[in-house]
Every structure is written in structure tokens, then in C-alpha cells.
C-alpha positions as CSV (number, residue, x, y, z in Angstrom):
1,X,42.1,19.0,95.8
2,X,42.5,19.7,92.4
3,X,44.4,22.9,92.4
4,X,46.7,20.7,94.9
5,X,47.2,17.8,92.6
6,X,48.0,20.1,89.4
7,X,50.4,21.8,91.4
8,X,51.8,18.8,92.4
9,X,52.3,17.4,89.3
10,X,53.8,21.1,88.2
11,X,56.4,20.9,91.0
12,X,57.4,17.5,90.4
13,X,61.4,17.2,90.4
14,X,63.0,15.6,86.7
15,X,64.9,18.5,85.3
16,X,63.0,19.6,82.1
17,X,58.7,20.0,82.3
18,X,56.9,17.6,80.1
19,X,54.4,19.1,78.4
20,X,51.7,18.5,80.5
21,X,53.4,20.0,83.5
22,X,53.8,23.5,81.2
23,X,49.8,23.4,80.4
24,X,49.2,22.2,84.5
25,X,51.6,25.4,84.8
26,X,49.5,28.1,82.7
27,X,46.6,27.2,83.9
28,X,47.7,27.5,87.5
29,X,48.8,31.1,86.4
30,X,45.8,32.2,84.4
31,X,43.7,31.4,87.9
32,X,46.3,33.5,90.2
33,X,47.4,36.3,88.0
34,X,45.0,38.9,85.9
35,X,44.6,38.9,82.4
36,X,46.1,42.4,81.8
37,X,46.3,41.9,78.1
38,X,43.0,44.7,76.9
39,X,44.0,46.7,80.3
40,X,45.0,50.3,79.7
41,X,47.0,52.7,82.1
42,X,49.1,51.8,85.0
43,X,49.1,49.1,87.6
44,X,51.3,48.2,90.2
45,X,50.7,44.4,91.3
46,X,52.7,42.2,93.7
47,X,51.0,38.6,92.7
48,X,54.5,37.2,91.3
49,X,56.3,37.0,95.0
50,X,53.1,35.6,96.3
51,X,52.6,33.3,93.8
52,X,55.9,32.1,94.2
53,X,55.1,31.5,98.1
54,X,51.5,29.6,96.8
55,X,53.9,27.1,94.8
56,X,56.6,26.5,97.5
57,X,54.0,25.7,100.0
58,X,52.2,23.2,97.7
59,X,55.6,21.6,97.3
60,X,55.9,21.1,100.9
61,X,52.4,20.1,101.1
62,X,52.8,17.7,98.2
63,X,56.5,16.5,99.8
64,X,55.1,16.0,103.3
65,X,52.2,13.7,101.6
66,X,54.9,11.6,100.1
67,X,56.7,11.1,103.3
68,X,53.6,10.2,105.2
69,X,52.2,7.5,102.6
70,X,55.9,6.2,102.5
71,X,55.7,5.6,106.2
72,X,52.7,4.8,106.7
């Protein structure tokens, strides 16, 4: 619920991120991406397209629970 709330409040529509929606936003990203930063050699990762499908499926999610509090 709370990984679903911050990206919510990441995905929000009003143009620029506040501030809080940038920290929401690396910390998201820090839990879904490795910290390659004292890695050596090379790597090959493919977390950026599904990270991308993570966040438009938590819009959705977070759209379709507007809708249905609206209606209901």
C-alpha cells in the first residue's frame, strides 16, 4: 500500500514535481534499480523499460481508484 500511494503521489498530473514528488521519486528508484555505483566490469540490465511499465500501471491503478471513489 505504501509503494502504491508514493507512486501515486509521484505520478500525479500538475506539470513540474514538487519536491516531495522528486524524493517519493528516488526512492521509488533506489528500491527497483541496483546501486551500481562500487560495481566493476560489465553489466547489461533491462530494469529502465520495466520500470517504466511498473509506473504506468500504478497510474492506472491509481486513476481507476479515483474513478471508483468519484462514483461511488
Amino acid at each position: 500500500m505504501i509503494l502504491n500511494r508514493l507512486m501515486e503521489h509521484v505520478l500525479s498530473d500538475g506539470g513540474i514535481m514538487e519536491p516531495s514528488q522528486v524524493t517519493a521519486a528516488l526512492g521509488l528508484i533506489k528500491k527497483v534499480l541496483p546501486d551500481l555505483s562500487h560495481s566493476t566490469g560489465d553489466f547489461t540490465h533491462n530494469f529502465i523499460d520495466d520500470l517504466t511499465e511498473r509506473l504506468m500501471q500504478a497510474r492506472d491503478a491509481a486513476n481507476a481508484s479515483r474513478e471508483s471513489k468519484t462514483i461511488n
